[in-house]
C-alpha positions as CSV (number, residue, x, y, z in Angstrom):
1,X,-19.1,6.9,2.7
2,X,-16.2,9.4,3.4
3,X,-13.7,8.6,5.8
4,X,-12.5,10.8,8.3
5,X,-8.8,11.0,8.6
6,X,-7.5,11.4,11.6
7,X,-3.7,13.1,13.1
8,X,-1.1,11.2,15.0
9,X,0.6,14.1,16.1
10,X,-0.3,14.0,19.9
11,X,1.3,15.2,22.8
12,X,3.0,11.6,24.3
13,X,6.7,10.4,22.7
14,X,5.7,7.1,21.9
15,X,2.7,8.3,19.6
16,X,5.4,10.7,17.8
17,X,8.5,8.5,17.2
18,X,9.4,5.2,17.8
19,X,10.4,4.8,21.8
20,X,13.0,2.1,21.4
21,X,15.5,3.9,19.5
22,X,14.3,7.6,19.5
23,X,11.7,8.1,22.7
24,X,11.0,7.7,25.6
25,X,7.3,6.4,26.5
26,X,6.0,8.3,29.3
27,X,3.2,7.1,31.9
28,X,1.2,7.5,34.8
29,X,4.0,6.0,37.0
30,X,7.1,7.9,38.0
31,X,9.6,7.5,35.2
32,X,12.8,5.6,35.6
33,X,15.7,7.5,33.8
34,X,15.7,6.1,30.4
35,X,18.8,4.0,29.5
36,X,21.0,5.3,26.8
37,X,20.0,4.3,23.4
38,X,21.7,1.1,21.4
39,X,24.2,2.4,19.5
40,X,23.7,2.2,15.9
41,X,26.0,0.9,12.9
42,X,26.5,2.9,10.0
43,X,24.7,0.9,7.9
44,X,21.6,1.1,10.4
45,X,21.8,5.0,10.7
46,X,21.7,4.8,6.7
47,X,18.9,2.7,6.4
48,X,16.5,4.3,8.7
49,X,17.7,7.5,6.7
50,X,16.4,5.8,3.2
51,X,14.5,2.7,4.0
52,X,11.2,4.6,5.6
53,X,10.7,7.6,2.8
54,X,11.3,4.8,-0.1
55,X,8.9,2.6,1.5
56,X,6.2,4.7,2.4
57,X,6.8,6.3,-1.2
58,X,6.7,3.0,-3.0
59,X,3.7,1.8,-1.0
60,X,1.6,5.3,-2.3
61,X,2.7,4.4,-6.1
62,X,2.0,0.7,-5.7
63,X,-1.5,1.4,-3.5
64,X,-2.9,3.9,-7.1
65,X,-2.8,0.7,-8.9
66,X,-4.1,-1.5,-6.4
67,X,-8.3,-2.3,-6.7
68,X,-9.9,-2.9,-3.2
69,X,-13.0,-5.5,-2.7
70,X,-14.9,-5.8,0.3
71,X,-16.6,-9.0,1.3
72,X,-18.7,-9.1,5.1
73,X,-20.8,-11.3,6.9
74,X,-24.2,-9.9,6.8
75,X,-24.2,-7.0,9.0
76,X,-20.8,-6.2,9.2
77,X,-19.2,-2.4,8.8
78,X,-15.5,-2.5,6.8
79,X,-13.9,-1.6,10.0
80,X,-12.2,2.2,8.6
81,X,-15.8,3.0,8.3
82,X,-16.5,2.5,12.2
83,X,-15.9,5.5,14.1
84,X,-14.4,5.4,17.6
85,X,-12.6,3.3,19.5
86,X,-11.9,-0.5,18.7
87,X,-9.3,-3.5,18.4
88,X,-8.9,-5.1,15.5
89,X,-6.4,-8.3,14.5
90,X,-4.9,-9.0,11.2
91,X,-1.7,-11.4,10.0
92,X,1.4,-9.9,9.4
93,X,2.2,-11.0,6.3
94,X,-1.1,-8.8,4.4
95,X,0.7,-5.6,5.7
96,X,1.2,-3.7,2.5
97,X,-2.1,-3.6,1.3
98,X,-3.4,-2.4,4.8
99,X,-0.6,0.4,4.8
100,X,-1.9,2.1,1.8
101,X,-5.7,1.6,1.9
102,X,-6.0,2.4,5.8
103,X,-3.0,5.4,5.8
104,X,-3.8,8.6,7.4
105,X,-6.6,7.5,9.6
106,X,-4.5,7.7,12.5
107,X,-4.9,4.2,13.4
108,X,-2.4,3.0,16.2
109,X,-1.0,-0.2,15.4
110,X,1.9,-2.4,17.4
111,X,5.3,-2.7,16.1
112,X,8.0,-5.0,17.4
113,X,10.9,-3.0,19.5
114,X,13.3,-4.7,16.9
115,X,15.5,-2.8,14.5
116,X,13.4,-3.9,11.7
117,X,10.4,-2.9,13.7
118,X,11.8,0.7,14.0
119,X,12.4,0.1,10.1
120,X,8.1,-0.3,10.1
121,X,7.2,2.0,12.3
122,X,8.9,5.0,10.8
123,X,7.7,4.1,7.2
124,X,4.2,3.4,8.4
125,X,4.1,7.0,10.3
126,X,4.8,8.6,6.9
127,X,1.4,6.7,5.8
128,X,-0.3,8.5,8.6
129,X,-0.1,5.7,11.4
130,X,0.5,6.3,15.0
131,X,3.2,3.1,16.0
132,X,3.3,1.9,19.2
133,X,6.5,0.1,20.5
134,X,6.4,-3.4,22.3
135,X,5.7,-7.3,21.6
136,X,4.7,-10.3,23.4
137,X,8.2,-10.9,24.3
138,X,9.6,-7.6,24.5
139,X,8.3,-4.0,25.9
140,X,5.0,-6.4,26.1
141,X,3.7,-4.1,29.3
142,X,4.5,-1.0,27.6
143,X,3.4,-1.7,24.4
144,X,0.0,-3.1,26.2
145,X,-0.2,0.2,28.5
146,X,0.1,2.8,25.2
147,X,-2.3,1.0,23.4
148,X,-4.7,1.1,25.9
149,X,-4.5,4.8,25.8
150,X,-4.9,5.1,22.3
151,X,-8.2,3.4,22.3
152,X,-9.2,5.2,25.7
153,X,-8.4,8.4,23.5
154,X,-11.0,7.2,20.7
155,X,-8.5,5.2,18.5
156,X,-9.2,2.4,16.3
157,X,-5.9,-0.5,17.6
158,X,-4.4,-3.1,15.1
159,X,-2.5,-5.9,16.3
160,X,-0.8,-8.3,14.2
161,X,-1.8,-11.6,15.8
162,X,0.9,-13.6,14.8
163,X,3.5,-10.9,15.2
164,X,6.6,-10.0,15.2
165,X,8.4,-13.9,14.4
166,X,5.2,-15.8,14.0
167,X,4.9,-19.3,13.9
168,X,2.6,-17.2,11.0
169,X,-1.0,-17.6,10.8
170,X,-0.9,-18.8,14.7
171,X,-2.6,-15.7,16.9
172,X,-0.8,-14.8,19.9
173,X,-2.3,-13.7,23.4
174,X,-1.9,-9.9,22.6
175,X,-5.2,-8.9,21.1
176,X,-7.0,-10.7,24.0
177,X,-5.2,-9.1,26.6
178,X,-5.6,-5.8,24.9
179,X,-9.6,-6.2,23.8
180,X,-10.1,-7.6,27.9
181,X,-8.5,-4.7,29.3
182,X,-10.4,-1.4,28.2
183,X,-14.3,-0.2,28.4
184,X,-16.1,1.3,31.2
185,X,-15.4,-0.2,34.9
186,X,-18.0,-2.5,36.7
187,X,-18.5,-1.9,39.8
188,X,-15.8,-3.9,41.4
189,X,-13.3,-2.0,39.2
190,X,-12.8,-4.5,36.7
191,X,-12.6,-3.2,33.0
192,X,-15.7,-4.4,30.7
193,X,-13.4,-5.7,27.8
194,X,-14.5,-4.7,23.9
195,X,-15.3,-6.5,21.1
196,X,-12.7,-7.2,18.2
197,X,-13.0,-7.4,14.6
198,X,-10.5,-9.6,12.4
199,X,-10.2,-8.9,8.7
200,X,-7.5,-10.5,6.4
201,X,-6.9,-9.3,2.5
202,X,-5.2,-11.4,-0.3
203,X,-4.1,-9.9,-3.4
204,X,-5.5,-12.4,-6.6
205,X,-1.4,-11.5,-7.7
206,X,1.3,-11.3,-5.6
207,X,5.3,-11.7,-4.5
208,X,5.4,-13.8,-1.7
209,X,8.8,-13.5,0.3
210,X,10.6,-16.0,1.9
211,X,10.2,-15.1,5.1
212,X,8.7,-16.7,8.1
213,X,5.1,-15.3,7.3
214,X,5.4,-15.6,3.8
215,X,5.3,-11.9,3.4
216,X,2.9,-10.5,0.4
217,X,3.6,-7.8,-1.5
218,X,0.7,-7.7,-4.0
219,X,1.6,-6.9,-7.7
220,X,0.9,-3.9,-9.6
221,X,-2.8,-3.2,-11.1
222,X,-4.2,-6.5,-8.8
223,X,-7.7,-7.0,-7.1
224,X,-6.8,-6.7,-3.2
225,X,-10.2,-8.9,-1.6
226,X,-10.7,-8.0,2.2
227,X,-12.3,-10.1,4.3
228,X,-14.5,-8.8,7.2
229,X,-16.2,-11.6,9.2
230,X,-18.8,-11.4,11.7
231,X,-17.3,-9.6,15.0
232,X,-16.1,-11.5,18.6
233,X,-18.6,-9.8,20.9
234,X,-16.8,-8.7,24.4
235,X,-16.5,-10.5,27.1
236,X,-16.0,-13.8,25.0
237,X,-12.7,-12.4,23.5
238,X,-10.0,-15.0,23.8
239,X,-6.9,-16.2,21.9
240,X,-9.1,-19.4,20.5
241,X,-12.0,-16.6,19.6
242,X,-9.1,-14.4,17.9
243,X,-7.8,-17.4,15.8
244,X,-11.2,-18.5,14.6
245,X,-12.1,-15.4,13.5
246,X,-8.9,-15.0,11.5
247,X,-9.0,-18.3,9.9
248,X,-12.6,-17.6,8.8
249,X,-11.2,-14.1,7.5
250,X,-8.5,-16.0,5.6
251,X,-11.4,-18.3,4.2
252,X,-13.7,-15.4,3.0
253,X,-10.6,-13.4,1.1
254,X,-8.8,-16.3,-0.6
């Protein structure tokens, strides 16, 4: 089934750059005059010159070896095939393999406010991904507020779970909060909520880093499974619901 790909080139800063070191992130409120920018060291302003074109480049030549398997529950859609709007969780650590197979889709995806998260978010815009600054314990309202927009504008969201320090494979209230705050109104003005869809991949060969979610980075010409289990409907989307569903994705893949 083809896959449509979709532009991340929109009108709003945050969409087009990251906001904590480039943009500012507009929104329906009056507008506070933004701060000035950190400052950055020379080694920053070098690595955010190379770092995010090697990366993204590296990711492409890695990703042409790379062999994808799908494995659902019965009656589940791989979520790139699902058109329109949805939320959907993953763990941090099986970035890489998500960068290349689900780049230029347009997907909005939150990254941490951190320097390493600007690191991210400009190398996963080259693969065709809109980023969206904030965490749970920074930018957490903005980062909430842009993402809502992205799915009210017909965007497919990804949230790492356990993001951006971890303690890893332990799902964080962020998807929840996201997932209960979009869809239609009811009629006392509260928001309907959406469902969500978890999905973890594990590479049969892979580096593992030592880092605090064990970072993968899956090795040259390997089977990359991806695990798709049955979806939390809406309205019984919770943090509990969210780490279920990943641990069963976790069980499917590896």
């Amino acid at each position: 089934m083809p896959v449509r790909e979709r532009s991340c080139n929109r009108s709003r800063a945050h969409r087009d750059g990251p906001s904590l070191y480039t943009n500012s992130v507009p929104g329906t409120e009056p507008q506070k005059p933004d701060p000035a920018p950190p400052k950055l060291r020379f080694a920053q302003r070098l690595a955010i010159a190379i770092v995010p074109p090697l990366a993204a480049l590296l990711i492409r030549l890695l990703g042409l070896t790379l062999r994808y398997q799908d494995r659902a529950d019965p009656g589940v859609t791989p979520g790139h095939l699902i058109p329109g709007s949805s939320v959907f969780a993953f763990w941090h650590r099986s970035m890489i393999a998500c960068a290349h197979r689900f780049r230029n889709l347009g997907i909005t995806i939150l990254i941490s406010p951190s320097f390493d998260g600007e690191l991210i978010a400009r190398t996963l815009k080259r693969l065709g991904f809109c980023p969206v600054r904030g965490s749970s314990s920074r930018g957490g309202a903005i980062g909430l507020r842009n993402m809502q927009l992205a799915y009210a504008e017909g965007h497919c969201c990804a949230i790492t779970a356990d993001g951006p320090r971890g303690p890893i494979y332990i799902a964080k209230p962020g998807t929840a909060r996201l997932a209960n705050s979009v869809g239609k109104l009811t009629a006392g003005e509260q928001p309907t909520g959406t469902w969500v869809g978890c999905f973890h991949n594990h590479p049969e060969r892979a580096w593992e880093l030592r880092s605090w979610d064990r970072f993968m980075i899956p090795k040259p010409f390997s089977r990359v499974v991806f695990s798709w289990p049955a979806h939390i409907p809406a309205g019984e989307v919770t943090t509990a619901t969210v780490q279920a569903a990943l641990d069963r994705a976790v069980q499917m893949a590896e």
